[in-house]
N, C-alpha and C positions, 0 to 999 in steps of 0.2 A: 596591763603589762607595763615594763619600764620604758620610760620615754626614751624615744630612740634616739642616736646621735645626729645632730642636724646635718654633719656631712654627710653621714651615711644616707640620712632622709632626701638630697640632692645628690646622692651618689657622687661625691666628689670628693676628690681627696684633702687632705687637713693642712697645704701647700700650697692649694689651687688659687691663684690669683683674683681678681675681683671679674676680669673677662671671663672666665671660666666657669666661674659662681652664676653669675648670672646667663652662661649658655646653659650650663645644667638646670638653673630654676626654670628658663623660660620652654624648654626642650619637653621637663616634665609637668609642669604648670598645663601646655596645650591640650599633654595627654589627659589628663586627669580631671580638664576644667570642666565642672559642671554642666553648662552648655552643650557638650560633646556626652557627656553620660548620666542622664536625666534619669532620675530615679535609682541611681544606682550611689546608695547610701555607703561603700567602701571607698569609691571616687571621690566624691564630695570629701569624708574625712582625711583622706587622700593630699585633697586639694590645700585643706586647712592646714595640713602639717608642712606641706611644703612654703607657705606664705609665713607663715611661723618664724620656720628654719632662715628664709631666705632673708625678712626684715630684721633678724639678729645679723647675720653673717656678712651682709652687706655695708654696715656699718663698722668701721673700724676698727672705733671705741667698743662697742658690742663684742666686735669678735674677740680682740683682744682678751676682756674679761672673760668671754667662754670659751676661749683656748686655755688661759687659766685654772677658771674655778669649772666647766662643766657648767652642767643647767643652773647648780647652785650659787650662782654667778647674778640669776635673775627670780631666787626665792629668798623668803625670808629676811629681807633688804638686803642682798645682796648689793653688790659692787653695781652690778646691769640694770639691779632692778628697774622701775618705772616709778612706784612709791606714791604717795600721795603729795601733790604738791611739789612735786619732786626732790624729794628727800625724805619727807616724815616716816617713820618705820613701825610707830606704833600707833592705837589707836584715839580716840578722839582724848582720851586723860595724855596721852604722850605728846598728842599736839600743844597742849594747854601747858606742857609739862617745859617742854621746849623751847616753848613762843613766850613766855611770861616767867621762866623760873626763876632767873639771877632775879627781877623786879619785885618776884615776890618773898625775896628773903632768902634764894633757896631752892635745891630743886635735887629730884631724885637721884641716888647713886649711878653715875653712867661706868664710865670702863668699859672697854672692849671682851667680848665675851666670844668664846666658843661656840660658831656655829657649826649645828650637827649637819651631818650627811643627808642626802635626800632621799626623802621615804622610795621607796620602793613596791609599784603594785605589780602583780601577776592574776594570773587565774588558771583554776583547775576544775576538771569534770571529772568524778567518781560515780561509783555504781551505787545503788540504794541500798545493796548488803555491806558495801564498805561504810556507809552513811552509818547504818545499824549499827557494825559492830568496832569504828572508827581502824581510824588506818597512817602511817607514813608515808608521805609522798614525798617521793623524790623531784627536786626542779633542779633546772637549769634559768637562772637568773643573771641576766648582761645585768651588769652594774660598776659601780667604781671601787675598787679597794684601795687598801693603802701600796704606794710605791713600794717593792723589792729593792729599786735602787738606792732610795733616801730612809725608806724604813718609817716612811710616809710623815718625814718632817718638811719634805720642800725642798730641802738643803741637799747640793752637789756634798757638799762635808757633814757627811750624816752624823758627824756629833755635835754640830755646834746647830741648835735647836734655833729656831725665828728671834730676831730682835724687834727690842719694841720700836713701835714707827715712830720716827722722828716728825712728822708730820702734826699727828693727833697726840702722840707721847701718850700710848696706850689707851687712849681713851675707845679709840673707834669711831670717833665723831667727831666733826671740824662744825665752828659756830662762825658766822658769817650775817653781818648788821645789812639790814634791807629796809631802808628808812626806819620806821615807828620800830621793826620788829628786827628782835634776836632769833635766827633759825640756826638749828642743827642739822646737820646730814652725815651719813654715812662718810667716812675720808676716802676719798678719791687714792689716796696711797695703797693703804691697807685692807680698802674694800671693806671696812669696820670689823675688822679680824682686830686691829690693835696692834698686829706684828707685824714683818715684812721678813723677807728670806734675803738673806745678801748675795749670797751666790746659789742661786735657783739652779735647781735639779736636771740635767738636759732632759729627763727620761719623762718628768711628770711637768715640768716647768713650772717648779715652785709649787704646784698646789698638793704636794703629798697623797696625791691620789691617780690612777691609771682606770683608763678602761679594763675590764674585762669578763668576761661570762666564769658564776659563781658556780657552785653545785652544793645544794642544801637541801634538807630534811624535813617536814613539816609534818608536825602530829597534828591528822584531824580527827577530833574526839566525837566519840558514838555519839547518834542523837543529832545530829548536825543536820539544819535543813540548808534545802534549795535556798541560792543566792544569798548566804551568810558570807558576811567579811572577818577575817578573822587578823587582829595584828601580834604580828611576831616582832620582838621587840629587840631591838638591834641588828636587825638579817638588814639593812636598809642598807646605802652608801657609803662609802669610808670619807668621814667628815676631811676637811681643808685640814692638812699640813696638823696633823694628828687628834682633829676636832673628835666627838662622839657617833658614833656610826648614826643612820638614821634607821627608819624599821621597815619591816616588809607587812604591805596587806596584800592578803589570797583573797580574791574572792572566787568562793566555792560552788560548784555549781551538780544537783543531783540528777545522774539520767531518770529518766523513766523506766520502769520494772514491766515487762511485758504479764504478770502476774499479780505484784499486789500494787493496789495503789492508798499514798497515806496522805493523812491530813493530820499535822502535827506528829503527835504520839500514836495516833488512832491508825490502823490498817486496816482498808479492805481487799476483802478475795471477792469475785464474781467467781460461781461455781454453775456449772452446768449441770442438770440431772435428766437425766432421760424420763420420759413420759409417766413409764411402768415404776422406777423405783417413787417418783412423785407422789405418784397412785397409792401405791403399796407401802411405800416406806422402806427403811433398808438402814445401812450404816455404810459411808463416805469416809476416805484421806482426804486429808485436808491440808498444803504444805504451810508450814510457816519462816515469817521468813527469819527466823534463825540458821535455816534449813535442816531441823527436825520435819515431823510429820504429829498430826493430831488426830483421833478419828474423833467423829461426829454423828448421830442420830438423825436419821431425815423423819421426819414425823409423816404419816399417812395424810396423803391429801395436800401438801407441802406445794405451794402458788408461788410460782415469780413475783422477784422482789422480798422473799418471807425473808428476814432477818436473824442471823443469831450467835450473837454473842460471847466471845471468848475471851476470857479476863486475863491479865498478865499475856497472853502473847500478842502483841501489839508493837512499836517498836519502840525504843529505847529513849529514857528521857536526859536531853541533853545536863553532860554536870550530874549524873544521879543514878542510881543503883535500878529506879525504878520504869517500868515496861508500861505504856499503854494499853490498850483491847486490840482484838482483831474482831472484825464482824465479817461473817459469810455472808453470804448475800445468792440466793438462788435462781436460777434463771433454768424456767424447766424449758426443754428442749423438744420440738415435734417429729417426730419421724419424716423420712422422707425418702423416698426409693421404695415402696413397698414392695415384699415381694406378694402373689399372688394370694398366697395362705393366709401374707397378715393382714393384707386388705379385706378378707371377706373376712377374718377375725373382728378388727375394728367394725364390721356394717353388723357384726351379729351385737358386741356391744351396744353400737349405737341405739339397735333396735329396743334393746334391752334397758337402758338408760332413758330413752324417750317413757317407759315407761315408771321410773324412778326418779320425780321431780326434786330428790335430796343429792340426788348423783352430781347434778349442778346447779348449786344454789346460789350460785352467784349470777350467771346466765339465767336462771328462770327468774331471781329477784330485777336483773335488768329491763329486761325484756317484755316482764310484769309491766315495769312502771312505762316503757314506751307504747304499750298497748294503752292505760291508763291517760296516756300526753293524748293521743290523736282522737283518742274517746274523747277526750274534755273540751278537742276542737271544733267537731261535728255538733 
């Protein structure tokens, strides 16, 4: 799901003074602390969120920046971030890039860039026939959009668009001599946005973006299994002060079918047969889960567990026209409740069976060889 609002994760309002802050954290901290609710895995992540919330919020400078920018304040070096080193934003070629550039002749194109919005996760459960034959689902996703009131520039004067920082003068990076070494870091100005709003928006305060709960459409395509992520590509966050939105991932999750059960492409049916059609043989419905119907042939003599095989109805291969197998799968069934009639039926069989060692050749083949074991141990 999307990360919640740290206020709202302290149930405090976005006003609340720093005594305040801290009576709401320590209030739900007590509740929720591990100690008090051993084993209960909601608590504990509970507990994380609020230590989270509280060591941004607490902090001034922190808060400041994520009354601004929102979480994205503290991703993708952000303004808040933490960073390596405290400032470096890309990885070990960026540090080398930073720390040694001008000495070495030169150094990669910087300029302040467009950071996008923050991805966006949710999750949904479907049935295993919407799995099959894929589906639209509707969410309800909290997230940021762009201000109604700036038209998601930042600016109280929604035409006059962000100027460049006087700071960094576009760059999005201030350089700053530490003995031996030249470092770069994000500008403290412009949060390495490059720009700055002169007269910030009362509604979104400059960051061209607002809370609120979205309503979007998500095709999930047949074929789709159990605990697939899927990313939809711009549903994310409405980027700072008219940045690129970020994306949304689902992750999807399939119930269980009280009827077929799949592995991949492949489905099984468990079917039950009564004793007599077993015996005898006969012809069975079979559902598929299309939800047609198939008949099927039970062969004489037909043993739990016997196997068989239906090509094409199976379920649907993700991206593809094409359907896996279904395999039945038998499981013969024993009476029970006799009435008086069937009972002495069955003892007239038996009687009659005891005399016909093909009747059951599996029981006499067993039975054989344990007479055979105890022989061999005398």
């Amino acid at each position: 799901m999307a990360k919640q609002d740290y206020y709202a994760t302290l149930e405090a309002a976005r006003d609340a003074s720093a005594d305040d802050l801290k009576k709401a954290y320590r209030k739900l901290a007590m509740k929720y602390h591990p100690d008090r609710n051993p084993g209960d895995k909601a608590a504990e992540s509970r507990f994380k969120e609020l230590n989270e919330a509280y060591d941004v919020l607490k902090d001034d400078q922190k808060r400041a920046a994520y009354d601004r920018f929102g979480h994205a304040a503290f991703e993708n070096g952000g303004p808040g971030a933490g960073g390596f080193g405290g400032g470096f934003e890309g990885g070990l070629g960026d540090i080398f890039d930073q720390v040694f550039g001008d000495m070495m002749g030169g150094r990669r194109g910087g300029g302040g860039r467009a950071r996008t919005g923050n991805d966006v996760r949710a999750q949904v459960e479907i049935s295993l026939t919407d799995a099959f034959s894929g589906i639209k689902v509707p969410l309800r996703v909290p997230s940021r959009v762009a201000c109604e009131s700036c038209a998601g520039t930042g600016s109280e004067d929604r035409s006059r668009s962000a100027e460049t920082c006087p700071t960094c003068h576009g760059a999005g990076k201030v350089r700053a001599q530490q003995g031996f070494f030249l470092v770069e870091r994000a500008c403290p100005t412009c949060g390495g946005m490059g720009k700055v709003v002169r007269n910030p928006c009362k509604t979104c305060r400059g960051s061209g973006t607002v809370e609120r709960e979205r309503s979007i459409s998500v095709d999930i395509p047949a074929g789709i299994e159990d605990g697939t992520r899927l990313r939809v590509s711009g549903e994310g966050e409405a980027g700072p002060q008219g940045a690129p939105n970020g994306d949304l991932y689902l992750h999807v999750g399939v119930k269980p079918h009280e009827i077929f059960q799949r592995d991949g492409s492949t489905v099984v049916v468990r079917v039950p047969l009564g004793m007599v059609t077993a015996s005898l043989g006969g012809h069975i419905e079979v559902p598929v889960v299309d939800g047609t119907r198939t008949r099927l042939a039970v062969p004489a003599g037909s043993q739990s567990g016997d196997q068989h095989r239906l090509r094409g109805k199976g379920f649907s291969v993700l991206r593809s026209a094409a359907r896996g197998d279904m395999y039945v799968v038998f499981a013969v069934e024993t009476p029970r409740h006799l009435t008086k009639r069937q009972r002495e039926l069955l003892e007239e069989f038996q009687a009659e069976a005891g005399e016909n060692e093909k009747s059951h050749p599996e029981t006499e083949g067993f039975f054989g060889r344990v007479r055979d074991f105890f022989e061999g141990r005398s």
